[in-house]
C-alpha positions in Angstrom: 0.0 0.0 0.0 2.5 2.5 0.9 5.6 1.4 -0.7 7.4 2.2 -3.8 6.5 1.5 -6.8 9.3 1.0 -9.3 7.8 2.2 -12.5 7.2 5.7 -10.9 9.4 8.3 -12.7 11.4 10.8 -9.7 11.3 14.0 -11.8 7.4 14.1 -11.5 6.2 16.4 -8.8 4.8 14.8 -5.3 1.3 15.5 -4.2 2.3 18.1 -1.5 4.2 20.1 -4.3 1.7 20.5 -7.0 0.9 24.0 -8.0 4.0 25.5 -6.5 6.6 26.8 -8.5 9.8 25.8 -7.3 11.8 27.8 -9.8 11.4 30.7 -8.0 12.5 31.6 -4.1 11.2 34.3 -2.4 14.2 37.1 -1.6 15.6 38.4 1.3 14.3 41.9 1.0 17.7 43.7 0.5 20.3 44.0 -1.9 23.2 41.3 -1.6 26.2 43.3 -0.8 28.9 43.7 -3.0 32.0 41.4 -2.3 33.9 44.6 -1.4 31.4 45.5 0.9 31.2 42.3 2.5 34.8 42.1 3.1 35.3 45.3 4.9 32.5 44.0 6.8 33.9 40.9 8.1 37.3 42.7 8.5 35.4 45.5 10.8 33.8 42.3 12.7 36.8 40.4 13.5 38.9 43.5 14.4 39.7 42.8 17.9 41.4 45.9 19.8 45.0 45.2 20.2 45.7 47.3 23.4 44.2 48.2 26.5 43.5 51.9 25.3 42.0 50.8 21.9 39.5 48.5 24.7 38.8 51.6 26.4 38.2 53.6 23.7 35.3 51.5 22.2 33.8 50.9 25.4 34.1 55.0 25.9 32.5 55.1 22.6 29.6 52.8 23.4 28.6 54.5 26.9 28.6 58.0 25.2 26.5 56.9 22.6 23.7 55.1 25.4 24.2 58.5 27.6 23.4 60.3 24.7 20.2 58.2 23.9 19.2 58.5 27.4 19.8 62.4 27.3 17.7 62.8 24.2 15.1 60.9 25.7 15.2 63.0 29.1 14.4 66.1 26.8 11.5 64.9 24.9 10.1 62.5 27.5 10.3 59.4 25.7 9.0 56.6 28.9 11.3 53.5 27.1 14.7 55.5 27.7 14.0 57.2 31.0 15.8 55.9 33.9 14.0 53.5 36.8 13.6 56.3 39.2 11.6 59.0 36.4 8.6 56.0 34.6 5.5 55.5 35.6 2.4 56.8 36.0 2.6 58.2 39.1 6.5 59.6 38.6 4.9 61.3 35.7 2.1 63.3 38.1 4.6 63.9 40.6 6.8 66.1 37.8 3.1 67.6 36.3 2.3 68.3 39.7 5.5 69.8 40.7 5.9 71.7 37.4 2.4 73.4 37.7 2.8 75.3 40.9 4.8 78.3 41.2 7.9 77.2 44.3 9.4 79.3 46.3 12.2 76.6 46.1 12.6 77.9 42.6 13.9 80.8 43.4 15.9 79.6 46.2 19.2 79.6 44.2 19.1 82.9 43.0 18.0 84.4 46.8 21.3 82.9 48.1 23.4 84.5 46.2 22.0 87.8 47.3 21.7 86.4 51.3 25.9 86.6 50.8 25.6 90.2 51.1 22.8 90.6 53.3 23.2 87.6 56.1 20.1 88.7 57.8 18.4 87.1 55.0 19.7 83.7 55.2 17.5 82.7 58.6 14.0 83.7 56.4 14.7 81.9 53.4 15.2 78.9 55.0 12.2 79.3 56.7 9.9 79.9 54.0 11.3 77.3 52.2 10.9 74.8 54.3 7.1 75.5 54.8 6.4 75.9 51.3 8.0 72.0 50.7 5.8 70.9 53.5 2.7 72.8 52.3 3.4 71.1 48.9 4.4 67.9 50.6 0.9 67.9 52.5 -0.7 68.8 49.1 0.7 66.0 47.0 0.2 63.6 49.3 -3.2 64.1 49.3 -3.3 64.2 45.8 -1.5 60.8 45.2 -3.9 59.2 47.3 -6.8 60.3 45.2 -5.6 59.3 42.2 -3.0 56.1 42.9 -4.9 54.8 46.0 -3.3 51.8 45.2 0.1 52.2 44.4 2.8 52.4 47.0 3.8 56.3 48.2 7.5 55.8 48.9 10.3 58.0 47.4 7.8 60.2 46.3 8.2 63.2 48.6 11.9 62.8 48.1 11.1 62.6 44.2 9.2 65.9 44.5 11.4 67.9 46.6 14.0 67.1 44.5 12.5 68.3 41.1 10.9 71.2 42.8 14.7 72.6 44.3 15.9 72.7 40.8 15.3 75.4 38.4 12.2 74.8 35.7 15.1 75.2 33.1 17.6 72.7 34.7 15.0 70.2 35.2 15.0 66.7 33.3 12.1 65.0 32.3 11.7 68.5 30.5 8.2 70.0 32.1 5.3 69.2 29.8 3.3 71.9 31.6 3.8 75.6 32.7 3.0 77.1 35.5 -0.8 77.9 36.1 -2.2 74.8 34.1 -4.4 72.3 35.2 -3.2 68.7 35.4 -4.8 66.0 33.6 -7.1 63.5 34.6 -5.9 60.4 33.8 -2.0 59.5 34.3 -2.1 55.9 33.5 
């Protein structure tokens, strides 16, 4: 039943190969490279760096070229290149909320400088600083709990402070809002 028969010719096509045309293979979807091309290729690929400093060189080469990703990324906001402690949803509200609200902490920096002329001033400024993070502390806390009832609140007051003692220029994430909007609803 299922053996060979020996008057069967081998050239004919088989039942599972009927209808296809075996002449023709489908491509590769580029270009084959030229043999110059391919090569240089293989020579770039099996270059191995002969000394230490043509090691550290590459490896200097390849960590500016990730900083630099990450960098561009930190400027436009990008969520796949930002580092651990800047994604997620609630990372993202903490910068809106921060970045909304006008800081005294803001303008910290620039007060100091002055206070080194006029020492009387230095004793206030670290006054009102240190109630408007706790005011904004207070706020944001209450705010998170609104909207991430769920989601754990640690490192966030440390997250906030942070971005808010920097100035709105210096900060990265770059703000996505100014000063005086409102926030959105959703953040997830």
């Amino acid at each position: 039943m299922f053996r060979r028969k020996s008057g069967t010719d081998s050239s004919e096509p088989s039942e599972s190969t009927e209808g296809v045309d075996l002449s023709k293979t489908p491509g590769k979807g580029r270009p084959t490279p030229t043999r110059r091309e391919a090569e240089a290729a293989a020579r770039e690929r099996a270059r191995v760096p002969r000394t230490r400093k043509e090691q550290m060189q590459r490896q200097r080469a390849a960590r500016a070229e990730s900083s630099q990703k990450v960098r561009e990324a930190m400027k436009t906001g990008d969520e796949r290149y930002l580092l651990a402690r800047d994604k997620g949803p609630v990372r993202r509200f903490i910068r809106d909320f921060v970045d909304v609200r006008f800081s005294f902490a803001e303008i910290v920096i620039p007060l100091m400088i002055v206070s080194l002329f006029i020492p009387a001033l230095i004793l206030p400024l670290f006054v009102v600083l240190v109630v408007d993070l706790v005011v904004m502390r207070l706020r944001l806390r209450k705010q998170l709990a609104l909207r991430f009832p769920d989601e754990p609140t640690k490192g966030t007051t440390y997250y906030a402070i942070t971005r808010a003692m920097q100035m709105k220029f210096m900060r990265l994430p770059k703000p996505r809002l100014k000063i005086g909007q409102s926030l959105p609803e959703h953040y997830r």
